[in-house]
C-alpha positions in Angstrom: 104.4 22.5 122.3 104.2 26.2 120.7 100.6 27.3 122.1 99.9 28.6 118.8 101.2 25.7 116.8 98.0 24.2 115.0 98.0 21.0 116.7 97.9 23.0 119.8 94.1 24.0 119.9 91.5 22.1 117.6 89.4 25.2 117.4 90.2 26.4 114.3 88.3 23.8 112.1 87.7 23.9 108.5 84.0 24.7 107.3 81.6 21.6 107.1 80.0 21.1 103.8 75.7 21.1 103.9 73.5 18.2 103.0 72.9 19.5 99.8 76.4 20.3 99.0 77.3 16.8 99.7 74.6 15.2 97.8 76.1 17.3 94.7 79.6 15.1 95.1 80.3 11.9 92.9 78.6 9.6 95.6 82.6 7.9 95.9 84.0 11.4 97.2 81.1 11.1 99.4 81.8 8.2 101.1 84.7 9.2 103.8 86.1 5.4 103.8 87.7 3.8 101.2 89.5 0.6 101.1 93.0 0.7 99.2 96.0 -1.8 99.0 98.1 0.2 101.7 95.0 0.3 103.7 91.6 1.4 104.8 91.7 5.7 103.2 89.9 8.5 105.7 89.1 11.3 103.4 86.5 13.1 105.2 88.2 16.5 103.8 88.0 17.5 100.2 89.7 20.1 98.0 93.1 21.1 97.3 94.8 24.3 95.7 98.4 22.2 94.7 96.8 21.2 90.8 99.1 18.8 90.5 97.9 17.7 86.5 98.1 13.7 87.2 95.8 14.1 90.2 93.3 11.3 91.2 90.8 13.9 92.3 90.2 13.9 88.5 88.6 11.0 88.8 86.1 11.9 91.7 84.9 14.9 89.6 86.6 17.9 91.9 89.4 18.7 90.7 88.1 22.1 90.3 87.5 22.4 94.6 90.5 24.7 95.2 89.7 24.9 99.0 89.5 22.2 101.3 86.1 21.7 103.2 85.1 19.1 105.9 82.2 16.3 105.2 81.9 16.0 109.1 83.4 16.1 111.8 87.2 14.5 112.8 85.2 12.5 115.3 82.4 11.1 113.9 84.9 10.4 110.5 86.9 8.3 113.0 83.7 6.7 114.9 82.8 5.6 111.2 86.7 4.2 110.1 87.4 1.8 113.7 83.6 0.8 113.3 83.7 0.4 109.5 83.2 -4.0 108.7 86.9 -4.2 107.3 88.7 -2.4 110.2 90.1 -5.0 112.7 92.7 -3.1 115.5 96.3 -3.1 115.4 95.8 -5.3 112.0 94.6 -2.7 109.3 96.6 -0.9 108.0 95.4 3.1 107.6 95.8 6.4 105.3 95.0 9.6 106.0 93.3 12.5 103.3 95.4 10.7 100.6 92.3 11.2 98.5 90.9 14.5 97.8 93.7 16.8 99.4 97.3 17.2 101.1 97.0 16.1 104.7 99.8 19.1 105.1 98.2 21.9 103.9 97.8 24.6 106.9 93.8 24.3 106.8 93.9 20.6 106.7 97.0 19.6 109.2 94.8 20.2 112.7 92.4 17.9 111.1 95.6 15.4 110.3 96.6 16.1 114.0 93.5 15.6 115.5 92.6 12.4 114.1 96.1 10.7 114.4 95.0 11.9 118.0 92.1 10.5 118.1 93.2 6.8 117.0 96.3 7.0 119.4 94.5 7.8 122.3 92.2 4.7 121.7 95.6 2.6 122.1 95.6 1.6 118.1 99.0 0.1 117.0 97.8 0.0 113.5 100.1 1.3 110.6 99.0 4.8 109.7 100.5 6.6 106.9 100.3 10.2 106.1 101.6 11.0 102.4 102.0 14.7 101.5 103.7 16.5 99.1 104.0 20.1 101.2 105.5 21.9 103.8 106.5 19.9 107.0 108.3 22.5 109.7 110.5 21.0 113.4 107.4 21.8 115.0 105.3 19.5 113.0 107.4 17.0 113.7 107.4 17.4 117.4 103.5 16.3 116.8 104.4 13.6 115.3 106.7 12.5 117.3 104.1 12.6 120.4 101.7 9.5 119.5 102.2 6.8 121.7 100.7 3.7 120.0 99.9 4.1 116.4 102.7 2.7 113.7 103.4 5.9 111.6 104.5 6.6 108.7 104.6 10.1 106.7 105.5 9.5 103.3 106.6 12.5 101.1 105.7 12.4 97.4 108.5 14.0 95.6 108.7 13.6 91.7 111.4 16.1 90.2 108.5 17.6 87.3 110.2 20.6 86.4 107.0 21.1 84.0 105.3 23.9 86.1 102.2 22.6 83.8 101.8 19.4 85.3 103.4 20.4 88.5 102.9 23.6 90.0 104.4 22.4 93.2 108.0 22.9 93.5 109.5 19.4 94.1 112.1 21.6 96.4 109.5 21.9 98.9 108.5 18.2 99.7 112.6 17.7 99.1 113.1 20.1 102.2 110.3 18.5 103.9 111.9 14.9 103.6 115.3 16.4 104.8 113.4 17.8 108.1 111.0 14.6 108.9 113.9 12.5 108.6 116.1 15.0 111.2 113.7 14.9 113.2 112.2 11.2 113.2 111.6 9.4 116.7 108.6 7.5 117.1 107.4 8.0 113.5 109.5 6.9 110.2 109.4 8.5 106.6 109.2 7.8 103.1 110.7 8.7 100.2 107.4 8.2 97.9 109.2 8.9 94.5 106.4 9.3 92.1 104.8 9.6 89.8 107.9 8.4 87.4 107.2 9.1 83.5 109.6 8.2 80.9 111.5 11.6 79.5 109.8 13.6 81.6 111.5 13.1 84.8 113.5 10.0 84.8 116.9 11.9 83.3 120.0 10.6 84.7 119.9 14.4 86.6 116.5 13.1 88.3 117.9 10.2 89.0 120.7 11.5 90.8 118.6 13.9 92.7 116.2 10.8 94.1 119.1 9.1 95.0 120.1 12.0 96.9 116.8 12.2 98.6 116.9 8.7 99.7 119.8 9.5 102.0 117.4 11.6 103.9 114.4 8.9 104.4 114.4 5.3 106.1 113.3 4.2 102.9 112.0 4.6 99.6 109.5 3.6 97.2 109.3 3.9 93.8 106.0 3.9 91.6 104.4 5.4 88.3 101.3 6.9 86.6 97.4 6.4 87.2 96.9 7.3 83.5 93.1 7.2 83.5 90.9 8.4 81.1 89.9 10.9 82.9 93.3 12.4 83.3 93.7 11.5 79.6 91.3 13.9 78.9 92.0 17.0 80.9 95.7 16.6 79.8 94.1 16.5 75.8 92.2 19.8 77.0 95.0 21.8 78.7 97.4 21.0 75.5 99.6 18.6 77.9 102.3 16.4 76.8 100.5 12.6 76.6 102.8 10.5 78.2 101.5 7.2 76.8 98.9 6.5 73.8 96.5 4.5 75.9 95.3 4.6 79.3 95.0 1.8 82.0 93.3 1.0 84.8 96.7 0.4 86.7 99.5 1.9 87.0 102.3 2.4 83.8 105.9 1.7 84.6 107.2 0.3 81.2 110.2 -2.1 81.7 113.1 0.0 80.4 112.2 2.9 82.9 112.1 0.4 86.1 115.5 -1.3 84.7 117.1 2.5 84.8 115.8 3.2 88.4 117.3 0.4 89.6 120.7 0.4 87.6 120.8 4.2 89.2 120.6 3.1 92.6 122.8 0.4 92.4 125.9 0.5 94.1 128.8 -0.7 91.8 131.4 -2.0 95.3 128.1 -4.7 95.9 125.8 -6.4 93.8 123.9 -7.3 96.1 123.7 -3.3 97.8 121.8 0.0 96.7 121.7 3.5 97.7 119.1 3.5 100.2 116.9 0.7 100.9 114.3 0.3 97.5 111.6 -1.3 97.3 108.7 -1.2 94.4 105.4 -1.6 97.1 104.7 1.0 99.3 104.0 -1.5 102.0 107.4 -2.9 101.5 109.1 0.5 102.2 106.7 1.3 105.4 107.2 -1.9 106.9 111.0 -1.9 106.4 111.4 1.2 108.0 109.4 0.3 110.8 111.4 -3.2 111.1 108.0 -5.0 110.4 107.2 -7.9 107.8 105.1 -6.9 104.8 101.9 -6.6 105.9 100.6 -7.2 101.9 102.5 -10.6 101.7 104.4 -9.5 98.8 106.8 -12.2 100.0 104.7 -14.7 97.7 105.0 -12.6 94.6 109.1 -13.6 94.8 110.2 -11.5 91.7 109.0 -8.5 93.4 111.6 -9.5 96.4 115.3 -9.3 94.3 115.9 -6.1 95.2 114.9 -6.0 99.2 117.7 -5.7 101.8 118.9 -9.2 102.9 117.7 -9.0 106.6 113.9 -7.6 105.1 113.5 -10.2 103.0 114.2 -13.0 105.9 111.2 -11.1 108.4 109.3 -11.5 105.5 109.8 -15.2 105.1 109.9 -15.4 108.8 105.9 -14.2 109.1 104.8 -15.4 105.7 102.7 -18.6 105.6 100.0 -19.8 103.8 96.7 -19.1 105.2 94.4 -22.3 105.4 92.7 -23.3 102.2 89.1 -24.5 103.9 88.9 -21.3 106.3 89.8 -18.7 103.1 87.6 -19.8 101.3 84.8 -20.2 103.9 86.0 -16.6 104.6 85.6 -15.5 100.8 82.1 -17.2 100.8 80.5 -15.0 103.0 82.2 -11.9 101.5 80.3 -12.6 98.2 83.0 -14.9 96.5 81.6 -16.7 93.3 83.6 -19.4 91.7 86.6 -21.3 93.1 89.1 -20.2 95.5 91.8 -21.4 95.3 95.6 -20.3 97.5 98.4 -20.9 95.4 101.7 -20.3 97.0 101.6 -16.8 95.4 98.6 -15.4 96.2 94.5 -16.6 97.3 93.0 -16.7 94.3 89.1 -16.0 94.0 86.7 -15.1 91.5 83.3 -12.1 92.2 85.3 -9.8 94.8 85.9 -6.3 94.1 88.6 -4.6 96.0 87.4 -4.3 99.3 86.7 -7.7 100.6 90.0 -8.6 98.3 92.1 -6.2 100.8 90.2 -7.3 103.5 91.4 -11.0 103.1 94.8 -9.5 102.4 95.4 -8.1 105.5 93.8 -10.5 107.3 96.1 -13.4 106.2 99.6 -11.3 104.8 99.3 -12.8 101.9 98.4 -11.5 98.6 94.7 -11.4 97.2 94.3 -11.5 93.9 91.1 -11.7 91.0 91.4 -14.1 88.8 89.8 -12.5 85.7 92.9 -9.4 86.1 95.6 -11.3 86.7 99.2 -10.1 87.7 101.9 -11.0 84.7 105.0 -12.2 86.1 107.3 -9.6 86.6 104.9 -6.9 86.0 104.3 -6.3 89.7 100.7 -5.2 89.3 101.2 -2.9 87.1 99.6 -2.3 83.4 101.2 -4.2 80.3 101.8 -1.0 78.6 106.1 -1.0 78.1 106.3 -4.7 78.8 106.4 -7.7 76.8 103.2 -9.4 76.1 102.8 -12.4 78.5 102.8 -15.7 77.2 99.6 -17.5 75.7 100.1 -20.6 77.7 100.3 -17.7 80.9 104.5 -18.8 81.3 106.3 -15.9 82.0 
């Protein structure tokens, strides 16, 4: 390895935030550890200069922190994420600064280095997946390419916005990143993570082309849309932004006609039953594929979300999936705070008083899917807002 490559040498760390600096955050950018569907998120470092428009940091109140700082140390950040009550070894899946910055920025990647480090040399085979949108060089990749044990996966966001506004970052750049992480893949896998898609914005039949392009140079890809919050709502309104949608919603917004013209692009006319590159719509579909896993979310019971999965995926997936036991779930959900029935359907455990964490939690613990049942998930709608879909059924048919 180059001496001076930043992996090289861990001396050059970023500067650690004070007490009273931290106690200024929103107390949810202070807490390092959060749980997410793809896994339990380390975001011990905050602040990014990319001002990508749709960014979550606009919900965490620092979207205005241009330069990345440090809440502690890369140690005692993973002390607190293999020690944390939901992490179980080589089960949970993790993420790395997919918060509050880009894990490649050149002040951030020896801290991205040093903890993927830090979790391989404790002999973790846990998925870890590193999502950036920036600049990933050979070099970087002969990092990568040097952990032992952990299951990684770096996932490159790339959307096509050519609107400077709401982009700034030059989609060219994570392009050319994909091209060299997938050249130079060996013990790690990547991503195409094509988002966020927003009708007539960047879902042309030119964008279209151009991610199915990219997908040639990625083991596979995932497709996905817009956090439109209120919060980004609003700074959209103030910087005299384009609205892409009239309402906001707490998840994501594909509307049906978009997701029917990503898939009619990638479909390959010589096989109905073949596309260009292997799609999927979860991101724990596409990191598991590439790494020749099952689904460690248990989409598998959710079957609608399966009709487009390669042939072989889709039999791993069946392979692994089984219903967990009812007694024991729900014994399980008990303790976690459950209220109400639970119930395991053969789509998902259903429960009732969970929030998101202990829902994950049970999740990954059992591959199957864990879902509330005051939000439910419409058929066909794939966890995703109602906004451009049909409204479900009274009688909750599809």
């Amino acid at each position: 390895m180059n001496p001076n490559h930043p992996a090289a040498s861990h001396r050059r760390t970023l500067p650690l935030l004070d007490q009273r600096q931290i106690a200024a955050l929103k107390p949810e950018l202070a807490e390092v550890i959060e749980y997410r569907k793809s896994g339990l998120s380390l975001n011990h470092v905050i602040g990014c200069p990319l001002d990508c428009g749709y960014c979550v940091r606009h919900l965490f109140d620092n979207y205005a922190m241009k330069t990345p700082r440090a809440l502690m140390s890369d140690e005692e950040a993973v002390a607190q994420l293999v020690g944390h009550r939901y992490f179980q070894p080589h089960r949970t899946p993790v993420q790395i600064f997919n918060r509050a910055t880009d894990p490649m920025l050149p002040p951030v990647k020896p801290h991205t280095f040093h903890v993927l480090r830090l979790l391989d040399q404790q002999g973790l085979t846990n998925h870890v997946l590193v999502i950036t949108r920036w600049r990933v060089e050979p070099e970087d990749c002969a990092v990568l390419n040097s952990f032992r044990n952990i299951t990684l996966t770096v996932l490159v966001t790339h959307s096509g916005i050519d609107d400077p506004r709401i982009e700034p970052a030059d989609s060219r750049i994570a392009a050319a990143s994909l091209r060299t992480l997938h050249a130079h893949a060996r013990r790690y896998r990547t991503v195409l993570y094509w988002r966020p898609i927003v009708p007539g914005l960047n879902d042309t039949p030119t964008h279209l082309a151009r991610a199915r392009e990219l997908a040639e140079h990625a083991h596979a890809t995932v497709f996905t849309s817009l956090f439109y919050r209120d919060e980004i709502a609003a700074y959209y309104q103030a910087n005299g932004l384009p609205s892409p949608y009239e309402d906001t919603a707490r998840r994501k917004i594909l509307p049906e006609d978009s997701e029917a013209r990503v898939l009619a692009a990638f479909h390959r006319a010589d096989d109905p039953d073949a596309r260009f590159g292997a799609l999927f719509r979860k991101t724990s579909c596409a990191v598991t594929y590439a790494h020749g896993r099952a689904d460690y979310n248990g989409h598998y019971g959710i079957r609608e979300l399966c009709d487009i999965c390669p042939r072989a995926q889709l039999n791993l997936c069946a392979d692994a999936w089984r219903a967990p036991d009812a007694a024991e779930v729900a014994e399980q959900a008990r303790t976690l705070g459950a209220t109400g029935e639970v119930e395991v359907t053969e789509r998902a455990i259903v429960v009732e008083g969970l929030d998101e964490p202990p829902r994950y939690y049970l999740q990954h613990t059992h591959g199957y899917q864990c879902h509330d049942r005051a939000k439910p998930h419409h058929h066909r709608r794939h966890g995703r807002a109602d906004i451009g879909w049909p409204a479900p059924a009274r009688d909750g048919t599809p």
